[in-house]
KOLKOL-837897 format. One record per residue (C-alpha): x, y, z. Coordinates in steps of 0.1 Angstrom, whole numbers, plus 5000, padded with zeros to 4 digits. Layout:
// residues N
XYZ;...
//
This chain:
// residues 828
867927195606;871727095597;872026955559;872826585554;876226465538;874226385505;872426765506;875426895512;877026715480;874026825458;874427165467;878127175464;877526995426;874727225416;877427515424;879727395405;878027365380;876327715379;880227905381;880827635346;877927755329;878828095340;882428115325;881627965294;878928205285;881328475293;884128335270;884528425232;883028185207;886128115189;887628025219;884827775227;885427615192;889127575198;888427465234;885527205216;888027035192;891527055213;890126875243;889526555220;892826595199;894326615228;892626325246;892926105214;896726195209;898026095243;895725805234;897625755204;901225785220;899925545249;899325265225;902025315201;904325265236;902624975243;903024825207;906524945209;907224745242;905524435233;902424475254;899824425229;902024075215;905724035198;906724325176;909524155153;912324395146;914224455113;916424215120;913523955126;912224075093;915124015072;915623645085;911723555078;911523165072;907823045058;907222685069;906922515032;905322175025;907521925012;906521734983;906821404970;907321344933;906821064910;909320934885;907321044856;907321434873;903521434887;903421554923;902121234945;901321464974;902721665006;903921655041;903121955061;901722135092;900822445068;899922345031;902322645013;905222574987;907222874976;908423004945;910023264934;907823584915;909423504882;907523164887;903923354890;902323414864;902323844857;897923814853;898223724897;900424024909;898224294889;895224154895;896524154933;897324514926;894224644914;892124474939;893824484970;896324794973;896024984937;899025234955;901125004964;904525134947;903525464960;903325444996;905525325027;903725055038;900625265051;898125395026;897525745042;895025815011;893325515020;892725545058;891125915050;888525695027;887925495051;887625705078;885025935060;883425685035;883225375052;882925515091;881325865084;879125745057;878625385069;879425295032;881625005033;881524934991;884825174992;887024845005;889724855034;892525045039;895024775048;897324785020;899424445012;902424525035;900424545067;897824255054;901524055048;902024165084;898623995098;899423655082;903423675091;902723785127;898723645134;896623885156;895323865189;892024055204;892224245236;889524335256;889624715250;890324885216;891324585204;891224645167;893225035169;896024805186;896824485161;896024775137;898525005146;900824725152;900024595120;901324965108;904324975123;905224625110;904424685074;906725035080;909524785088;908624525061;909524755037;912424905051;914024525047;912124405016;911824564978;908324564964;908824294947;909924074973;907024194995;904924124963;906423754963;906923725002;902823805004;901623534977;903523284987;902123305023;898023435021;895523155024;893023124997;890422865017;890622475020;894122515041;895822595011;898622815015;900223054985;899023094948;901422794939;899522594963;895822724953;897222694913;897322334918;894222274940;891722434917;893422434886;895722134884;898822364871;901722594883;901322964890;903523044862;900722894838;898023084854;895723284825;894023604833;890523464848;892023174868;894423494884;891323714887;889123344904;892123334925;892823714940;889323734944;889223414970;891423654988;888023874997;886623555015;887323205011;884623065017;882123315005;883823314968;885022964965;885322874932;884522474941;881422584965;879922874955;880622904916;878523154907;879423414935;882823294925;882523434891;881023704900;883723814925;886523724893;884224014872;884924244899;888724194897;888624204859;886924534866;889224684886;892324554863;891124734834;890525064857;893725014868;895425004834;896724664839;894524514813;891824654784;888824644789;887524424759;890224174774;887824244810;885224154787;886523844768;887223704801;884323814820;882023634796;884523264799;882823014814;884422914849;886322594845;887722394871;890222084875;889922044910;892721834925;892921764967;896521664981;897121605017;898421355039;894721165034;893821255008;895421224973;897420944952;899420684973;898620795005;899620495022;902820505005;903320845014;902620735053;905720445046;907620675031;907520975058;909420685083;912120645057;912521015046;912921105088;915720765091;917620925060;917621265070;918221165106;922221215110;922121565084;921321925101;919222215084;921222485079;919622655112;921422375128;918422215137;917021845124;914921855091;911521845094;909421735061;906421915076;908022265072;911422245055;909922205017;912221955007;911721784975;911221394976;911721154945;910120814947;910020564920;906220554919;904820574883;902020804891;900020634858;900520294871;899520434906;896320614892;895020314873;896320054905;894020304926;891420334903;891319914897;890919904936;887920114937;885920034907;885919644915;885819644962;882119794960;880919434939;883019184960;882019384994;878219314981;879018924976;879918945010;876819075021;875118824998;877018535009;875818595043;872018775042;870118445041;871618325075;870118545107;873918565121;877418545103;879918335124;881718585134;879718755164;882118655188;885418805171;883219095169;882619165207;886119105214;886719385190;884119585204;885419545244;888819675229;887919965214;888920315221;885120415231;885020115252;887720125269;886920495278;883620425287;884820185316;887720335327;884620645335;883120355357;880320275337;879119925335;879019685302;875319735303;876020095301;878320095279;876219915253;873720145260;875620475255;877020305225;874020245211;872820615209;873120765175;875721015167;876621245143;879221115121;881521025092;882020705077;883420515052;880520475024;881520155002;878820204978;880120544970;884020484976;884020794997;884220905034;880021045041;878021245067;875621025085;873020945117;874620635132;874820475164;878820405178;878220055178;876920005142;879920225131;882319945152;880319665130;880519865096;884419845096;884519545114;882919395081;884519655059;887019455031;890019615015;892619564993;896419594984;898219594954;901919604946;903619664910;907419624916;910119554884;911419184888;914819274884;915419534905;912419544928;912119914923;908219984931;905820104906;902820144923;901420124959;897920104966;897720015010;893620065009;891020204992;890420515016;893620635042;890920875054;889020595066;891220305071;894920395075;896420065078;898819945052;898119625032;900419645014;903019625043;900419395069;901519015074;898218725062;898418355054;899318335019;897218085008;897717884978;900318134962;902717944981;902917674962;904917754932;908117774956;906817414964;907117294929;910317444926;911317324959;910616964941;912117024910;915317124928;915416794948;915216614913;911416554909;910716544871;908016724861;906116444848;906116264878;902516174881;901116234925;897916114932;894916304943;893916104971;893716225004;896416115031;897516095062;901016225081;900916065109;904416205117;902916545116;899916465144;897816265120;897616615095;894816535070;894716785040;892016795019;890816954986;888217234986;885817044960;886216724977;887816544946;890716314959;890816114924;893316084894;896616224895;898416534883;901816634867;903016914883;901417144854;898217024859;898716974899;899417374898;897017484874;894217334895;896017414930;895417104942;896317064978;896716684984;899016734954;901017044967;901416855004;902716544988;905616704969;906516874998;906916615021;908616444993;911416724987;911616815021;909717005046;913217165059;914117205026;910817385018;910917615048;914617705033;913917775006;910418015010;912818205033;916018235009;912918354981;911818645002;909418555035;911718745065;910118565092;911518225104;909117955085;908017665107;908717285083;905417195086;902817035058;900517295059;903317555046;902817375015;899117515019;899817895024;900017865063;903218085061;902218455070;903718755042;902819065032;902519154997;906019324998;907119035007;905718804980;906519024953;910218944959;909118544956;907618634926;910518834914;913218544915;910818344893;910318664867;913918694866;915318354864;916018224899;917918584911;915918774935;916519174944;917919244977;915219464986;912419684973;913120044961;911120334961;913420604979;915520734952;917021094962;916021384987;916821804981;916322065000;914022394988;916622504964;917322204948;920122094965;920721684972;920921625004;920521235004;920120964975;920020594968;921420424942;918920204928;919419824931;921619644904;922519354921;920319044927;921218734948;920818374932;917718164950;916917914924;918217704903;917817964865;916317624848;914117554877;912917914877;912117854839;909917584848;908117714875;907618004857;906317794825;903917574852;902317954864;901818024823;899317704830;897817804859;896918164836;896117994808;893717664816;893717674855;892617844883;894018204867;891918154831;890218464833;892918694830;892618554795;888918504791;887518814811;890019074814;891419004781;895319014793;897218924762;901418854760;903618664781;902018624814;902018364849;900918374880;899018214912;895918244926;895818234964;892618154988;893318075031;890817925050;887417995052;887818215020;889518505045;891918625024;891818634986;895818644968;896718714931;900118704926;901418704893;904018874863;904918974828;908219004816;907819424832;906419374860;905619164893;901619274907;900619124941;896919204949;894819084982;891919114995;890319075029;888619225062;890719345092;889819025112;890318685096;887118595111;885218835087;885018575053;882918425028;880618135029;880718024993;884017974972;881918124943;882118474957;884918444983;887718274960;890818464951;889318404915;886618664928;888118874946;891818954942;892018834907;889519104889;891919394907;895019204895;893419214861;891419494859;894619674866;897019484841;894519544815;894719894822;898319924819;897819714783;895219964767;897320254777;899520404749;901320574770;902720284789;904320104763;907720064787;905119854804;904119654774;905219324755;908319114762;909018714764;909818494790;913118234780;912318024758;912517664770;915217394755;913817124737;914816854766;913217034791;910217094770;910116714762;910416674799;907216874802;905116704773;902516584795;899116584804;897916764828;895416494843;895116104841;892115934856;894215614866;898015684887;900315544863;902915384890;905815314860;904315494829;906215734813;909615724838;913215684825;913615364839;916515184835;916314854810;917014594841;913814754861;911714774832;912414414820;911914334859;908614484862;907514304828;906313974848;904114124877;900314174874;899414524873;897014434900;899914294921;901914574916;898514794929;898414614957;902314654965;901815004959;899415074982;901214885009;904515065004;904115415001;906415654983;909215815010;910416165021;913116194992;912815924971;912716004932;910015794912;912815634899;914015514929;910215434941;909915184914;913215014914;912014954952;908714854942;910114564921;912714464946;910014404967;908014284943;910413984929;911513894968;907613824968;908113614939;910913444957;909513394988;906013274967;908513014948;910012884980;906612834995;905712624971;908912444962;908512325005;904712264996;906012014970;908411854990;905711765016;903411614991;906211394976;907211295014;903411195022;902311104996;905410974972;904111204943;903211534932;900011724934;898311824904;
//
């Protein structure tokens, strides 16, 4: 029977293999041996030449040549430093700063040594030596306590030239690529460049970049000032970040640093009783985080980054490409005082927590705040949302989805920090929705150059800028309205009544006061110190509601303001930037700065300028310098027995000091704006949406919310020893006509039409012969006018008054004549 193809195959195999076993048993044995072992070699070196062709041609990724080498650019971070020399914080896409090797301290590049490449001025890039112990101890042996054998010129190589994983002997390629790169590295570089080019690029964990980088973040100090254990902490991150971080895993942390001390002192870099005194230091840490959310002024550093791109926008880097403060490390200097900024931070956080609880209070006896409908608008116009619908799904469904709970992180007000939590997408919407925050501003008030920035409590959670953002002002208005009266020649003894009025010119506009007290009347000291609105409305329509509008713009408000009453009431919408510069032409005597300053100069990585601004000298006149004086001596009232008293009481704010407290409808937004003779502060307080607000006055006044940060802050600055730039001075001191012009009081139960006016002799002797009850009466018929001084008021008032008398005398002299007629005599 014929054989099938498959027995045919079999039988030719098992041949085959019979004539093999045949010839090798008839062969020598040393042949065998040699025939054992070249096959391999063999094998593995055509291997070997295969790869290192494909390395060489770019098949297994880029293989930069010398050339490449030699031009190697790190992308820095740039960095943004304060006037006092403290580093505010970083722009980058990588966090790395570079400095040179004499700038390291000598403890990082032998601990470095030792640990990672103890050969390393003895080889060429590749450790021969130290491939063998791998191959035989670590491979062989499986022991893998004997360490790599990557020295620092091929691990430079990984982080210069990242590696990428093939499907097939992946790790012999970016190996032997890493080789041949590190051959090249140091045909270009000396050892000690590679030594400088390598620490200023390896990543030791928390996207820090270099050792000047990690220096900072867990030590708070250069790499030049690095001692021995911080070096040995540091090189032995390099092992693994995370596994030996020195903020999350102490202890293996200072274990790992032991090891390196070990290996020093092996090495001969270091004794071993100094291994030993500094094995047995305890680890100590001065952690410090600095990003682009994280850090001091970070909603500064956001403003800035717009102006830093605008200055740099017409200059080229040298590459001939446009500078980019992610990667360029330039050098930024800002006028920021990063002392004033720490305690303005610091003021911000340690008081939001209590007025966010009054909120709460304010509101957790009524089953629903009135702001449920804001808050659905809010919620349709969210990102989730809008996603959600534009998928198809229906509202239903969308509330439904929303309302599953998610794994997320949220701003925690109770803890002042960004926290890991259960929550459903729609509570989340609600939490911020509610969430109040804060701005402050401490600018000089002669040259608006800024001190400190504060734009929100967390930029991690909440990155918009309230410092920069537009609200209704409120009641901080109305010191430009004083002045706005004083300048149209109201004296500031000019008593206004209290009572509550009608414009009927301006659609019947009825203002009213917040404690429903419409009696007495008020000086302008007293008017101010108690912020009372029927007051403030009446001198405004009295100087001028054009003139007004004028004159808020001239003082610093950009926007166009609308001559309306209710201006006089904080209706006007400003941000803090904004009214600092009002502030500022009362501070320094009717001249206001042309702008705010915090920009002042920006270099390149060496030190070269490539931009600066001159800081501000000039100042443009807005006020009158007397009427300044005065407004700035009715604010000392408001401070010192009005609505601003516990600056004095409470916070214990001593020296020169005025200001004006600020609070918009339905307690929405809470203003402080105020100044010493060093500086103008601005502080506000508020939710996102206007409709978010307080119920009470108690809790939701500016007195409660933005004062205590105005003052906690200022009382800061006062206690600090190191601020004494900050400290002391005197405002001009008043001549004794004006302060006879202000000797006043505050308050009189009664309005005294004529009392206490320079009158002239004629008017006075007039007004001698009408009943005070007549002259009520006249009064409340004929009201004062836009424009019209008191002066002028009264000398009308009596005009009318004696044609009354006249047309009284004529009356009867006819009623007289009509008896006589009738009755031939006179009547008794």
């Amino acid at each position: 029977m014929p054989q099938s193809p498959r027995e045919k195959l079999t039988d030719t195999a098992a041949r085959w293999g019979r004539d093999a076993v045949h010839y090798l048993r008839s062969q020598p044995l040393r042949k065998l041996i040699l025939l054992g072992a070249g096959v391999p070699l063999a094998l593995g070196f055509v291997l070997f030449i295969f790869l290192v062709l494909g390395i060489l041609t770019g098949g297994y990724g880029h293989l930069p040549t010398r050339g490449e080498l030699a031009q190697i650019e790190t992308d820095d971070a740039s960095s943004i430093f304060a006037e006092d020399g403290a580093l505010l914080g970083k722009y980058y896409t990588i966090n790395r700063v570079s400095v040179p090797l004499d700038a390291i301290s000598p403890y990082v590049t032998q601990a470095l040594i030792a640990t990672e490449d103890a050969r390393f001025f003895e080889h060429q890039g590749i450790d021969l030596r130290a491939l063998v112990r791998v191959a035989v101890r670590t491979v062989l042996m499986g022991d893998r306590s004997g360490g790599g054998g990557s020295t620092i010129s091929q691990q430079l190589a990984k982080q210069l030239y990242p590696r990428q994983q093939y499907d097939r002997l992946g790790m012999l390629k970016v190996k032997l690529r890493e080789m041949i790169i590190a051959s090249r590295l140091e045909d270009v570089y000396s050892k000690q460049e590679l030594l400088n080019l390598y620490l200023n690029t390896v990543p030791f964990g928390e996207e820090a970049y270099g050792i000047e980088v990690a220096a900072g973040r867990f030590f708070n100090k250069h790499a030049s000032e690095l001692n021995l254990q911080e070096a040995a902490i540091l090189v032995g991150l390099l092992k693994a970040n995370t596994t030996y971080s020195p903020r999350a895993h102490p202890e293996k942390s200072v274990g790992r640093r032991n090891v390196v001390l070990s290996l020093m002192a092996r090495n001969g870099s270091i004794t071993e009783e100094e291994a030993q005194r500094a094995a047995a230091l305890p680890l100590e840490l001065r952690y410090t985080r600095d990003n682009d959310r994280v850090g001091s002024a970070a909603h500064f550093r956001q403003r800035l980054r717009a102006d830093v791109q605008s200055a740099l926008a017409d200059l080229q880097h040298p590459d001939g490409r446009p500078y980019d403060p992610d990667r360029d490390g330039l050098r930024i200097f800002v006028s920021i005082d990063s002392r004033l900024q720490r305690m303005a931070e610091e003021s911000v956080r340690e008081q939001l927590p209590r007025i966010q609880q009054n909120l709460a209070d304010d509101w957790k006896s009524r089953q629903q705040a009135p702001w449920e409908e804001a808050f659905t608008s809010a919620l349709r116009r969210s990102d989730r949302y809008t996603q959600l619908k534009a998928e198809g799904m229906s509202e239903v469904q969308i509330l439904e989805e929303m309302r599953k709970p998610r794994h997320m992180t949220v701003y925690d007000w109770r803890q002042g920090a960004p926290v890991d939590t259960l929550m459903r997408p729609v509570d989340s919407l609600r939490h911020y929705f509610t969430l109040l925050n804060a701005g402050l501003l401490a600018t000089d008030p002669a040259t608006g150059v800024v001190r400190a920035w504060v734009g929100g409590v967390d930029y991690r959670s909440v990155q918009f800028d309230h410092v920069s953002s537009r609200r209704q002002v409120g009641s901080t208005i109305k010191p430009v309205v004083y002045a706005t009266a004083l300048a149209q020649g109201v004296l500031p003894c000019e008593y206004t009544s209290a009572e509550q009025a009608t414009y009927v010119d301006y659609n019947d506009y009825s203002p009213g006061n917040p404690n429903n007290e419409y009696t007495g009347a008020y000086s302008m000291r007293g008017g101010l110190a108690k912020s009372v609105n029927t007051v403030a409305v009446s001198l405004a329509v009295r100087s001028g509601l054009p003139s007004l509008a004028q004159q808020i713009n001239r003082m610093g408000v950009a926007h166009e303001v609308q001559p309306i009453p209710s201006i006089a009431l904080g209706t006007v919408e400003a941000s803090l930037a904004e009214m600092n510069l009002v502030y500022s032409a009362f501070a320094n005597q009717g001249r206001r700065p042309e702008r705010l300053h915090y920009l002042d100069r920006i270099e390149d990585a060496n030190g070269k300028v490539l931009v600066s601004f001159e800081r501000p000298r000039e100042s443009q006149p807005v006020l009158d310098e007397r009427v300044a004086q005065i407004a700035t001596y009715l604010m000392a009232g408001v401070v010192n027995s009005g609505t601003g008293a516990r600056l004095r009481s409470t916070y214990g704010i001593q020296g020169a000091l005025a200001g004006k407290t600020g609070t918009t409808q339905n307690q929405s937004d809470g203003w402080f704006l105020g100044f010493t003779p060093k500086l103008v502060i601005g502080s506000w307080v508020g939710a996102e949406y206007p409709a978010v607000h307080f119920r009470t006055l108690s809790r939701g006044s500016a007195t409660a919310t933005a004062l205590p940060i105005w003052g906690t802050f200022l009382r800061k600055v006062q206690r600090s020893p190191q601020l004494k730039a900050y400290h002391g001075g005197s405002f001009p001191e008043l001549d004794e006509m004006t302060l006879a012009e202000l000797d006043c009081p505050d308050y009189l139960e009664e309005m005294p039409i004529f009392a206490d006016l320079n009158l002239s002799e004629e008017i006075a002797r007039a007004l001698e012969q009408f009943d005070p009850e007549v002259i009520r009466e006249k009064v409340e018929d004929k009201r004062q006018r836009s424009n019209e001084s008191a002066t002028e008021y009264a000398a009308r008032i009596a005009e009318e008054l004696l044609k009354d008398d006249r047309r009284e005398e004529r009356r009867q002299e006819r009623k007289q004549s009509w008896i006589k007629r009738l009755f031939g005599k006179d009547k008794d």
